[in-house]
C-alpha positions, 0 to 999 in steps of 0.5 A: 773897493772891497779887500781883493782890490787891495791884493796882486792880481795873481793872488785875487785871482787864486782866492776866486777860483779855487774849489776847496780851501782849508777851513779852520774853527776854534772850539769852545774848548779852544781847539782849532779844528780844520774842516775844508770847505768849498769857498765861493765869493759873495755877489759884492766880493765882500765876503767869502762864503762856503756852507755847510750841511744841516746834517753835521752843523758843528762847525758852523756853531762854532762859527757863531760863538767865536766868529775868529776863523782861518782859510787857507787857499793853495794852487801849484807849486808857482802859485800863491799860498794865501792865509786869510784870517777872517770874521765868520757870520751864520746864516740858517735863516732862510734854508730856501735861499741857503740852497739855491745858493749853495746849488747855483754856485756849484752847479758847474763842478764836475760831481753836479754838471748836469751834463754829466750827472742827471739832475732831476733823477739824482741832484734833485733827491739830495735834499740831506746834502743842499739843506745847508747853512752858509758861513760869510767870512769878511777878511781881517788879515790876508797874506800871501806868499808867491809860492810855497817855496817862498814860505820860508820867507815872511808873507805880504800882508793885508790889514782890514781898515780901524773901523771895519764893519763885520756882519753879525751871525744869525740868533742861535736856535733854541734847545740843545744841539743834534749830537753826530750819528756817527761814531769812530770804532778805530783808534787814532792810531788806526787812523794815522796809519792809514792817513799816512798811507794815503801819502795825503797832505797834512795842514797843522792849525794853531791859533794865533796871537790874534785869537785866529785858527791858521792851517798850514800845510806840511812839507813832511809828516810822518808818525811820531811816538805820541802823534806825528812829526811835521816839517813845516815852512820856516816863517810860521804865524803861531808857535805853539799850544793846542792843535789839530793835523787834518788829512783833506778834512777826512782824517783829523786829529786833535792834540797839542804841538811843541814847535822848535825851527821848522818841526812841530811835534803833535802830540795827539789826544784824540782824533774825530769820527770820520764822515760817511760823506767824506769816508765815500764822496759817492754817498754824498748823492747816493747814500746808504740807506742807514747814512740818509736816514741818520743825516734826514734825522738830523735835519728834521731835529735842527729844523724843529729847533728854528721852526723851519721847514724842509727846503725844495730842490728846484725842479730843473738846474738853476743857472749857475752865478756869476761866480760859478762861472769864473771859476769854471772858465778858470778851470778850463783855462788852467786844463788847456780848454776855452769855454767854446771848445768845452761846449 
């Protein structure tokens, strides 16, 4: 019986089939940073997986030296908002078997279908973007609410048993950490502005009493003289200290929040470069050629670190997992599709 057995069917469901959730670490500063992630469930539904590239590693350091991270999993406006809190486990190891993972889990989604994209002539050739690291997260404490609207109210709420075993990241590599290629020319006001005008949703994390990094999404943000304004749910699970407002994990700002009812005021300190893969999903295939160079440079200096070599891509599509397949067909079903009438 893993912890899944212990939620609503609903909210089972919603952890299992969604393709991207928020993501948040502490750093060592103690910072809360929310970097989204695509989540997949382990084979076991022990743990709930995602990965992230060799080439920008931060997050999964992280990761490893303070293993207290955050998820948030959201669908419509009638589906639940899940919090998970979580312990993390850093796996970089075995990057043959982190990338055939990571490749098999997301073979189905629509910017890798071979149906749709040809694998052997560009998939095949994203060696900078499948080298990865994966993250397992075993779930502490998850509550739920059935929808947004419900979050005024306090959540349902899980507990892990006394006792319960939490995997144990791998041994960090030897040497210093590669430092990010990319540098951010404009300011963070430059970025707010243009954050704002995306009309993007905003998620605030904090840690918690627990030592946890929770996102919550705003229902408001707007600028603020030192930062931003956020009109947030009524029932919180933190109340103030240092903070960051991540916009879709593109732009994030990281500062400090006073919280009075429902509004957080930020007051931002700094924000963070932004990443060339997430500036234009589209170089996450076919980057420029100064972006492969700077994330090839990266891998090369963080394999050098564990004495590992590059990983293959496999020369044909892999089939995808069990769990690929469940969110997929929970995709179809949600777009008013069955699997034959996709075929």
């Amino acid at each position: 019986m893993t912890y899944l057995d212990h939620l609503p069917e609903h909210v089972a469901h919603l952890v299992r089939t969604r393709y991207f959730c928020e993501f948040a670490t502490v750093s060592k500063a103690g910072m809360p940073i929310n970097t989204p992630l695509v989540p997949f469930t382990s084979e076991d539904l022990e743990t709930i997986d995602s990965a992230t590239g060799l080439a920008y590693p931060v997050k999964a350091e992280r990761a490893r030296r303070n293993p207290k991270v955050g998820l948030l999993f959201e669908g419509g406006p009638d589906e639940p908002v899940v919090s998970m809190s979580g312990m993390a486990a850093v796996r970089d190891r075995d990057f043959q078997a982190n990338l055939e993972r990571y490749l098999s889990e997301q073979i189905m989604t629509g910017f890798l279908d071979p149906d749709v994209i040809d694998y052997e002539s560009v998939t095949r050739k994203a060696i900078w973007y499948f080298t990865r690291i994966l993250v397992c997260v075993k779930p502490a404490v998850v509550r739920w609410w059935d929808s947004p609207a419900a979050m005024n109210e306090p959540p349902q709420e899980w507990r892990a048993p006394d006792g319960t075993d939490f995997p144990q990241s791998d041994p960090p590599p030897s040497g210093g950490g590669s430092k990010a290629p990319w540098q951010e020319g404009r300011s963070w006001r430059e970025l707010a502005q243009i954050a704002l005008a995306r009309e993007a949703p905003a998620h605030l994390t904090l840690v918690d009493s627990e030592g946890y990094p929770l996102p919550i999404r705003a229902r408001e943000v707007d600028a603020d003289e030192g930062g931003f304004r956020l009109v947030m749910p009524a029932w919180l699970p933190w109340s103030g200290g240092k903070a960051s407002v991540s916009f879709e994990g593109i732009e994030i700002f990281l500062g400090e929040a006073n919280i009075e009812g429902d509004v957080a005021l930020v007051r931002v300190e700094r924000s963070l470069p932004v990443h060339p893969l997430m500036a234009d999903p589209a170089e996450i295939l076919n980057p420029k050629p100064e972006t492969r160079d700077a994330l090839m440079q990266r891998i090369e200096y963080e394999l050098g670190r564990r004495g590992l070599p590059l990983p293959k891509m496999p020369d044909h599509a892999p089939e995808p997992t069990a769990g690929a397949r469940y969110r997929a067909e929970a995709a179809f079903a949600f777009q008013g599709f069955s699997g034959a009438e996709a075929d």
